[in-house]
N, C-alpha and C positions, 0 to 999 in steps of 0.2 A: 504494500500500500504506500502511496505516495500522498504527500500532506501539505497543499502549497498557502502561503503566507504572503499579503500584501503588507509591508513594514512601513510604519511613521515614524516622527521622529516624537511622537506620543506613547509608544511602545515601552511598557517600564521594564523594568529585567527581570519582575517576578512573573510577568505574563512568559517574555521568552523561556523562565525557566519551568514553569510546568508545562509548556509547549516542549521542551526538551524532554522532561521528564517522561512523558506521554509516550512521546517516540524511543525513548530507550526501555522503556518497558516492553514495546509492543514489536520495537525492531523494524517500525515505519524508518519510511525516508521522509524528510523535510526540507520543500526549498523555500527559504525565504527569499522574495523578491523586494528589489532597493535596500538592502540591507544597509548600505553605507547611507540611508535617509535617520539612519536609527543615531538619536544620542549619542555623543563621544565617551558621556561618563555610563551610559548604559553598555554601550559595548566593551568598554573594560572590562565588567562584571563579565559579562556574554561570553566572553576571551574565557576566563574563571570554570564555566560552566561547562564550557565543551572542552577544553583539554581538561577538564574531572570525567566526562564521557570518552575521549581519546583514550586516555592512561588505563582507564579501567577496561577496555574493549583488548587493548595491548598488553596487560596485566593479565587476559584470559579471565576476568572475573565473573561469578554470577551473580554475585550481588554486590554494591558500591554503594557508599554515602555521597548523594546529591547533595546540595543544600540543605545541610545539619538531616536527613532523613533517607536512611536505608530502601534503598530501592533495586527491584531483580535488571538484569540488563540483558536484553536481547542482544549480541553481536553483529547482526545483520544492520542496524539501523546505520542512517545515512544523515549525515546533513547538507544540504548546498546551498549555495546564497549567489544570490545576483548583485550585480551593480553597475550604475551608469555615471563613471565618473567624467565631475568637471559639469555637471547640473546645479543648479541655484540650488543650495539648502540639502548636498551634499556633503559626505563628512568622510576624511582619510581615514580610514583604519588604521588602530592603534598595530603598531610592531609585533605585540604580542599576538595579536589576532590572526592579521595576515599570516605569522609564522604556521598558523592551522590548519589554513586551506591551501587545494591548489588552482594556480591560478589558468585560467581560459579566455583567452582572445576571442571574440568573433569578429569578423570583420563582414561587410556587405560589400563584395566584389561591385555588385552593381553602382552602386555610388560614386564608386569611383571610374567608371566610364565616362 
């Protein structure tokens, strides 16, 4: 199952993290789209959140402390995130973050004709 996310920059971290939580339980994939629309002091946290989900996938664990509470962990889960940077009322990802994901160009050949 895949579980897609339109991101604000009203998006608190406790939302993203039972949206996280959700998915490591159940071993969904989640893309959040405009991710870089989300707070700079939220996505710190956010950073926090998913390399506790990294570590623990790479650990081999089946169960792992989220946010002060023990929870099972599906292996299979996924997270992907979109962004379109260099938009008004976009935000750089913190170092820590990016270090998380990998990154994906698209580009539109046609545009450029």
């Amino acid at each position: 199952m895949t579980v897609g996310f339109l991101n604000s920059s009203l998006f608190p971290f406790q939302s993203i993290g039972n949206i996280y939580k959700g998915l490591a339980q159940s071993g969904a994939w989640g893309c959040f789209d405009e991710f870089n629309r989300i707070a700079v002091e939220v996505l710190s946290v956010v950073a926090v959140q998913v390399k506790s989900i990294q570590d623990a996938i790479k650990d081999k664990k089946e169960r792992f402390i989220f946010q002060g509470e023990e929870i099972s962990l599906d292996p299979s889960v996924g997270l992907f995130i979109t962004m379109n940077p260099g938009y008004a009322g976009r935000t750089e990802l913190p170092e820590n973050l990016k270090a998380l994901f990998r990154y994906v160009n698209k580009q539109n050949k046609m545009a450029a004709i």
